[in-house]
C-alpha positions as CSV (number, residue, x, y, z in Angstrom):
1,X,0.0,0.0,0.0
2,X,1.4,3.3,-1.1
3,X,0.9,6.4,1.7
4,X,1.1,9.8,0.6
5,X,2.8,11.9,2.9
6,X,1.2,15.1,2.3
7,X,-2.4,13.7,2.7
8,X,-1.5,12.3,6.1
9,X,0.3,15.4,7.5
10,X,-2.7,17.2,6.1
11,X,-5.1,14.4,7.6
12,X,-3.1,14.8,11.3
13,X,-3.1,18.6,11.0
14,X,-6.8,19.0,10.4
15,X,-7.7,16.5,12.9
16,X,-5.3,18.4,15.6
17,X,-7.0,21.7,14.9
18,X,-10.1,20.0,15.4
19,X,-9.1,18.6,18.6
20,X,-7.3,22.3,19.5
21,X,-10.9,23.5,18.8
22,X,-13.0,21.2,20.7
23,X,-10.6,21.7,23.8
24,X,-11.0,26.1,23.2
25,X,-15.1,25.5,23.4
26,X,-14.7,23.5,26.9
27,X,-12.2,25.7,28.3
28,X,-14.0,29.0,27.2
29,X,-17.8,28.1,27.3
30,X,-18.1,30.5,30.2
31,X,-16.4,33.4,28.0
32,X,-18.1,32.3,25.1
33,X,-21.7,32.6,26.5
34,X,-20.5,36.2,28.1
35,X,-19.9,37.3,24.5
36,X,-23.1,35.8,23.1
37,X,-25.2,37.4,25.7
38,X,-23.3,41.1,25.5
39,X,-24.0,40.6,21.9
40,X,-27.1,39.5,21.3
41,X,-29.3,39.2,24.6
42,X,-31.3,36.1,26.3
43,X,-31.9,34.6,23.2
44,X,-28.2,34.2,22.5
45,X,-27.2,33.5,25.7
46,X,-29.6,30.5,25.4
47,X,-27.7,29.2,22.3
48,X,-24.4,29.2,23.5
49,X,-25.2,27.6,26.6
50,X,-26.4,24.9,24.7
51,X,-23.4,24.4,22.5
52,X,-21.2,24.4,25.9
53,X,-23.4,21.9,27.5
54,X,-22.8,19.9,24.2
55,X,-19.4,20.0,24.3
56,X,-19.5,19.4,28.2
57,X,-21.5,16.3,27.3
58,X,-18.5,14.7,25.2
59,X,-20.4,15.4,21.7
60,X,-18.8,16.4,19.0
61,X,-18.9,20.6,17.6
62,X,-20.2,18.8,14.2
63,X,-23.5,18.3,16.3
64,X,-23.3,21.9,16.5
65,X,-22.3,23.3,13.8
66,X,-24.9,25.6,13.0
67,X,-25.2,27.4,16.4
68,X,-21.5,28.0,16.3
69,X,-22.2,29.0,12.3
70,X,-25.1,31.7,13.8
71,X,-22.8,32.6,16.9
72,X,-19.7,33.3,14.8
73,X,-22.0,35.6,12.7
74,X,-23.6,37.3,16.3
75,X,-20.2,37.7,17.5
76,X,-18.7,39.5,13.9
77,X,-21.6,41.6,14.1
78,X,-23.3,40.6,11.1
79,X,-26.6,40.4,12.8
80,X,-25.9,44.3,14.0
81,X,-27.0,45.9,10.4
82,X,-30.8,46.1,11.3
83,X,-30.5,49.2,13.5
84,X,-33.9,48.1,14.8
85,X,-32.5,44.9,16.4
86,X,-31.6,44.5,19.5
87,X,-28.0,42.9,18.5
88,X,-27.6,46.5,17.0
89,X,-29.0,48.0,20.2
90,X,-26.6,45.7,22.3
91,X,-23.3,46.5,20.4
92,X,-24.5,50.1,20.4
93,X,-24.2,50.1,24.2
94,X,-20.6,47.9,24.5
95,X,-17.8,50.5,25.3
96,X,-15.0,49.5,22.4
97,X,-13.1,49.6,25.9
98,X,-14.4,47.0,27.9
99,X,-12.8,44.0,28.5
100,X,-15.9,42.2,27.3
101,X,-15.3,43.5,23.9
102,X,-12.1,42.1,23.2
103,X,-13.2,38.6,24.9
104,X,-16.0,38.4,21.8
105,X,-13.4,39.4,19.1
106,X,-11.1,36.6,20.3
107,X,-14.3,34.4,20.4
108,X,-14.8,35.5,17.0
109,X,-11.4,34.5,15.8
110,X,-11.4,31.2,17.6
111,X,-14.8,30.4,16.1
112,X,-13.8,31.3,12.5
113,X,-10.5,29.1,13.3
114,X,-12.6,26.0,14.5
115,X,-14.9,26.3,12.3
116,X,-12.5,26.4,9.5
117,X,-10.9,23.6,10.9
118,X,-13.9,21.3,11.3
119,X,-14.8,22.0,7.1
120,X,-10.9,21.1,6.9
121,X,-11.5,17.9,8.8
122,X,-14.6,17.2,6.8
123,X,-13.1,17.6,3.7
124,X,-9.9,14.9,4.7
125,X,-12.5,12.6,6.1
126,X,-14.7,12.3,2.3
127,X,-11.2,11.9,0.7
128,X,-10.0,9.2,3.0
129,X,-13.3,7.9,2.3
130,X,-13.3,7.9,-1.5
């Protein structure tokens, strides 16, 4: 059997950024559902609560996926362009100096890092697959 090298360091590194992710969500659940709920209110707080239970539970973020999709999005403001809604109300009212702030940009970026890494992972599973 012939191995290709660069498919199984590809392979290892996708499935060790999916494991680095999986081990930021445990760790920061708490700061996670602190940004949500700045961010986007009750509602959002709800969410992410969820997804941290889920990942407290031993599940994997794939089960997930689409509430860390929708709290990446909260989170980069992209919910924030309806001035009538209260995300836009809510990031309206966050000093750019509170601490709180910079804890949901680096939630942001850690999202957008796992999540890239999970479509990475995805994409390496189907071709080990085929």
């Amino acid at each position: 059997m012939e191995y290709n090298n660069k498919e199984m360091r590809a392979s290892l590194r996708a499935a060790a950024q999916r494991r680095e992710f999986i081990a930021w969500l445990r760790a920061d659940a708490d700061r996670l559902v602190s940004s949500a709920e700045l961010l986007g209110g009750k509602d959002w707080e709800t969410r992410s609560l969820a997804v941290a239970e889920a990942m407290a539970r031993g599940e994997v973020p794939e089960a997930v996926e689409e509430d860390l999709k929708d709290l990446h999005r909260l989170l980069k403001l992209e919910f924030a362009d309806d001035i009538e809604s209260e995300e836009a109300a809510r990031f309206a009212a966050v000093h750019p100096d509170d601490p709180r702030a910079d804890d949901a940009r680096l939630c942001a970026e850690a999202l957008e890092r796992g999540l890239d890494a999970l479509r990475a992972f995805a994409a390496v599973s189907v071709k080990e697959v085929a």
